[in-house]
C-alpha angles and dihedrals in degrees: 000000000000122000099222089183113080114191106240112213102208121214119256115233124190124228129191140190110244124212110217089199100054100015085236120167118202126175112268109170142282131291124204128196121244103205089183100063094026089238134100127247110225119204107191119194101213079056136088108257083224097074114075109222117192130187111208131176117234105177145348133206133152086026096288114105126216125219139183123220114220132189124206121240123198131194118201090356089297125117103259105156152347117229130191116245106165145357134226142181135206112264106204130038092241087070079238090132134045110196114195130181116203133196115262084023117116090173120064116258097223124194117195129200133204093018110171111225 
């Protein structure tokens, strides 16, 4: 009997809020990538862990690409809806930053890529 189902372990990024002012950088939680929807699931810190954050691309040009950032809401416990609560926009050429900027936020919600540990 063949197990056609592999278990897929999905790389940790970091992600950080980024002061403008400063140019500060504090630990803000962990994204992980979700290969089967094309879109990352974001997991903040400063954030209840029952609402769901993604972080999915909508379009790319003159090599940045550009992202929304959606929330889950739910009615009655039950998925009813995803709502846009902030953009965001790749930094370096290299796609090694996501910078995002979200609603009540007055500090950047940064995702890296590629952080050595």
């Amino acid at each position: 009997m063949t197990n056609d189902f592999q278990e897929v372990k999905t790389e940790r990024l970091f992600l950080y809020w980024k002061d403008d002012m400063t140019h500060k950088m504090y630990p803000a939680g962990v994204a992980f990538y979700d290969e089967k929807f094309g879109e990352y699931r974001l997991k903040l810190d400063a954030l209840s862990d029952e609402k769901a954050y993604y972080l999915k691309p909508i379009g790319a040009n003159t090599g940045k690409t550009r992202y929304r950032v959606e929330v889950v809401i739910k009615r009655n416990g039950k998925f009813s809806h995803r709502s846009e609560i902030g953009s965001g926009q790749s930094e370096d050429t290299d796609g090694d930053i996501v910078q995002m900027d979200l609603g009540p936020f007055s500090r950047k919600l940064i995702l890296v890529f590629n952080q050595k540990q």
